[in-house]
C-alpha atoms as an extended CHARMM CRD file, in Angstrom:
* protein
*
        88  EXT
         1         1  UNK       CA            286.2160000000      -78.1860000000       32.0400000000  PROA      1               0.0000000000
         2         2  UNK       CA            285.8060000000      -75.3560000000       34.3670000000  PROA      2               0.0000000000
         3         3  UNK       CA            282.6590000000      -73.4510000000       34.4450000000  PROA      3               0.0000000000
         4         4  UNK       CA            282.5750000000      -69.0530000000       33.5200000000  PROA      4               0.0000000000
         5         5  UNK       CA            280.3060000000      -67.1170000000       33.8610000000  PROA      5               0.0000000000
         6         6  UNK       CA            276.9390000000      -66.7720000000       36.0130000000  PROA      6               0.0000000000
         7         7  UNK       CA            273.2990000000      -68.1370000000       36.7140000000  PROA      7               0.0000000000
         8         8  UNK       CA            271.2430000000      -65.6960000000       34.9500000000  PROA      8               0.0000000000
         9         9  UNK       CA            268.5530000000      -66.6180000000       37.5090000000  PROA      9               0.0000000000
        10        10  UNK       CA            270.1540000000      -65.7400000000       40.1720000000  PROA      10              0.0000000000
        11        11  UNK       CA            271.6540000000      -62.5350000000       38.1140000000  PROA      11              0.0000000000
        12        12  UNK       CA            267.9490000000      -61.2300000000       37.6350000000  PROA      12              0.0000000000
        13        13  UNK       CA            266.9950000000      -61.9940000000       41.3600000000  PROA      13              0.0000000000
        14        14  UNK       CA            269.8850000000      -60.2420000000       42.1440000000  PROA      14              0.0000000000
        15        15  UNK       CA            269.2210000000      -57.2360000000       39.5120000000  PROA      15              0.0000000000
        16        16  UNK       CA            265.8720000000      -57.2530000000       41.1210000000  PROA      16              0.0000000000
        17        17  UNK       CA            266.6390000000      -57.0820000000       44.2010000000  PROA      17              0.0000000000
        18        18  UNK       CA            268.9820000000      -54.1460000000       44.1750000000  PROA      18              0.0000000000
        19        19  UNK       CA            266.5380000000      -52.2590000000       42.3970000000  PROA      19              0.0000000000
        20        20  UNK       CA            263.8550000000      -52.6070000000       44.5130000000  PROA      20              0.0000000000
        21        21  UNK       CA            266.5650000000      -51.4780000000       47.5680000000  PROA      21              0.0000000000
        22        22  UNK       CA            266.9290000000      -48.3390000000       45.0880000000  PROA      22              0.0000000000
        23        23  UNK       CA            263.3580000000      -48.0420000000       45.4580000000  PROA      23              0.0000000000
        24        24  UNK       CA            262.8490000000      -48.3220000000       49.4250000000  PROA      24              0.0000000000
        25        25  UNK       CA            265.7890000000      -45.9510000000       49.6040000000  PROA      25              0.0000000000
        26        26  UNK       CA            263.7730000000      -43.4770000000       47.6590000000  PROA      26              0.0000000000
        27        27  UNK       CA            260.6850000000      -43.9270000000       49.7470000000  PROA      27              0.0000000000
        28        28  UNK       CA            262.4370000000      -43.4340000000       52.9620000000  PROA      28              0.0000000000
        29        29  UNK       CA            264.3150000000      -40.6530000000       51.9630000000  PROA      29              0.0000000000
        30        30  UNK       CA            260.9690000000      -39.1710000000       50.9290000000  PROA      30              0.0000000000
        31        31  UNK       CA            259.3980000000      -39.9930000000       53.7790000000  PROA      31              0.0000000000
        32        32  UNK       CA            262.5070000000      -38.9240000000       55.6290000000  PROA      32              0.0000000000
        33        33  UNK       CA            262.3220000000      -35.1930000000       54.3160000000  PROA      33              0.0000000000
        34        34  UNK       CA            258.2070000000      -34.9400000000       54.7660000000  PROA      34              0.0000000000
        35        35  UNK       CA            258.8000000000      -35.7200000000       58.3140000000  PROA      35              0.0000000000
        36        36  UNK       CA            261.3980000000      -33.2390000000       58.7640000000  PROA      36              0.0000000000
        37        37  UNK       CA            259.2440000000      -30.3820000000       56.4460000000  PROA      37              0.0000000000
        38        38  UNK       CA            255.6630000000      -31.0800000000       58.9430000000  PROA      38              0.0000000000
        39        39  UNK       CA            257.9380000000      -30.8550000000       61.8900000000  PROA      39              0.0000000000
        40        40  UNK       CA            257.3210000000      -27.7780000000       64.0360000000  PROA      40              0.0000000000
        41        41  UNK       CA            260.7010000000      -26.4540000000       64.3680000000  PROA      41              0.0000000000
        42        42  UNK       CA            262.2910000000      -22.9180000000       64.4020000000  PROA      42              0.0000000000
        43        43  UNK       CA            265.4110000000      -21.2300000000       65.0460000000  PROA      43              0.0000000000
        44        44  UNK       CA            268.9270000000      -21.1370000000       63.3960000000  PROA      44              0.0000000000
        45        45  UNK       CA            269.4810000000      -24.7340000000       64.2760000000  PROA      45              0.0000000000
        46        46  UNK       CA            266.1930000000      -25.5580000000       62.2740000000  PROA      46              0.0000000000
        47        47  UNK       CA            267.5800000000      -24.0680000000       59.5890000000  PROA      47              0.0000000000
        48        48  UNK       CA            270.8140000000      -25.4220000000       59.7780000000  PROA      48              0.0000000000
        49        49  UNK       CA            269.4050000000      -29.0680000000       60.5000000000  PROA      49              0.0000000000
        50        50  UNK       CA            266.8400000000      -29.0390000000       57.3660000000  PROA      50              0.0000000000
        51        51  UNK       CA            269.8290000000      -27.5000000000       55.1870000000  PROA      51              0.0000000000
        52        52  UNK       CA            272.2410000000      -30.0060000000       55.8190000000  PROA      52              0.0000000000
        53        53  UNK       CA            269.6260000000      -32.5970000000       55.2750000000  PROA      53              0.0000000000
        54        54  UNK       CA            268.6890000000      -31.3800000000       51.6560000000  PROA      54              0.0000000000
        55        55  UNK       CA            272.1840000000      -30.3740000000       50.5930000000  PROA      55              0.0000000000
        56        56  UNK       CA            274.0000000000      -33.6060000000       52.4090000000  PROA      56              0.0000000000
        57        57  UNK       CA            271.9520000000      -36.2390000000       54.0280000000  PROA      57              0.0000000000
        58        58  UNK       CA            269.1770000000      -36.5410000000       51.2340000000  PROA      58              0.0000000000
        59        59  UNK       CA            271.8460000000      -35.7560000000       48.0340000000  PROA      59              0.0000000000
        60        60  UNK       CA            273.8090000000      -39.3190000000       49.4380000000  PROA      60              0.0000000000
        61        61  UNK       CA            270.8510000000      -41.2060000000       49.4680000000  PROA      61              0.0000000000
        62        62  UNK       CA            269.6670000000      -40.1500000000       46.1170000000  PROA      62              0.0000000000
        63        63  UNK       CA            273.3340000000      -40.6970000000       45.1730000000  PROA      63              0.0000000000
        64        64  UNK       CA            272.8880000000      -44.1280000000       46.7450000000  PROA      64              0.0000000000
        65        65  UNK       CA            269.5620000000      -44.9670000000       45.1570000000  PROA      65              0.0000000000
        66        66  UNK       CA            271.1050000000      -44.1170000000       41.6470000000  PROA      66              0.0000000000
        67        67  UNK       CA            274.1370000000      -46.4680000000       42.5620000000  PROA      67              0.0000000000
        68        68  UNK       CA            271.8090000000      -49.3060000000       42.9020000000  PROA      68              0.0000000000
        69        69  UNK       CA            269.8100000000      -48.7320000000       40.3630000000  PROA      69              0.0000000000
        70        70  UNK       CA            272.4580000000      -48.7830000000       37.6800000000  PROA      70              0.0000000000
        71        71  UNK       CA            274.1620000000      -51.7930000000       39.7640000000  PROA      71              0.0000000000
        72        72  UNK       CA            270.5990000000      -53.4390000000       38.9420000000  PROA      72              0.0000000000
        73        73  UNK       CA            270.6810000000      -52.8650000000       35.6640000000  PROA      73              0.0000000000
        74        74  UNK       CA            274.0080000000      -53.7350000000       34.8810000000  PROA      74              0.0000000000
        75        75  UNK       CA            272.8190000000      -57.6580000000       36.5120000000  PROA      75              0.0000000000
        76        76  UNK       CA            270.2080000000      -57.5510000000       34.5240000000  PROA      76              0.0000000000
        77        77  UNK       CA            272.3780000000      -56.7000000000       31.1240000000  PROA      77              0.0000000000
        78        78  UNK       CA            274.9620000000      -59.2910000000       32.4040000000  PROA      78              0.0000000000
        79        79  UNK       CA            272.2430000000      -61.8310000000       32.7960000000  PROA      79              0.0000000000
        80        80  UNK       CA            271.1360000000      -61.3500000000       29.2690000000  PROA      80              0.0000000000
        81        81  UNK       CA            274.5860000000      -61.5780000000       27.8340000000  PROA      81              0.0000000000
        82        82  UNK       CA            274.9730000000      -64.4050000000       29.8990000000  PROA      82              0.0000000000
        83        83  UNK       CA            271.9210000000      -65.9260000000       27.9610000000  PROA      83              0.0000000000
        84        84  UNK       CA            272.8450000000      -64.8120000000       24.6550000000  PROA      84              0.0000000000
        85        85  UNK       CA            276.5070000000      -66.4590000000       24.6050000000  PROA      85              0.0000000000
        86        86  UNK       CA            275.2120000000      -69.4990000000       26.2720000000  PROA      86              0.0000000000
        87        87  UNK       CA            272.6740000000      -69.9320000000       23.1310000000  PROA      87              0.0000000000
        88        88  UNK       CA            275.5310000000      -69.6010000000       20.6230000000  PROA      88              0.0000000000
């Protein structure tokens, strides 16, 4: 008999895992854009540098931080179907 589906222990380490990326994604970033804010720097290319950063660089992480988020929770939901139609 073959064997479908998935470990749901290894599911929630997994869930947990990309979650807490999501997380340290969000920290950097943050960390990131405080950097770039206490940095003594003027000019056009200032400007230009901490646009791009807000409108580009930071809006993909934060797009990227979301992505694993949701990819976390969706382990974590597929762990706990997993669960449920193993206890039927």
């Amino acid at each position: 008999m073959a064997f479908w589906g998935a470990d749901t222990d290894q599911l929630k380490t997994l869930s947990t895992k990309l979650q807490q990326g999501s997380a340290e994604i969000e920290k950097q970033k943050s960390a990131l854009t405080s950097a770039l804010q206490s940095t003594d720097w003027k000019g056009p290319d200032a400007d230009k540098f901490r646009s791009d950063w807000e409108s580009q660089h930071a809006a993909q992480l934060t797009k990227i931080a979301q992505a694993l988020d949701e990819a976390g929770r969706q382990a974590s939901r597929n762990a706990q179907q997993q669960e449920e139609a193993s206890h039927r």
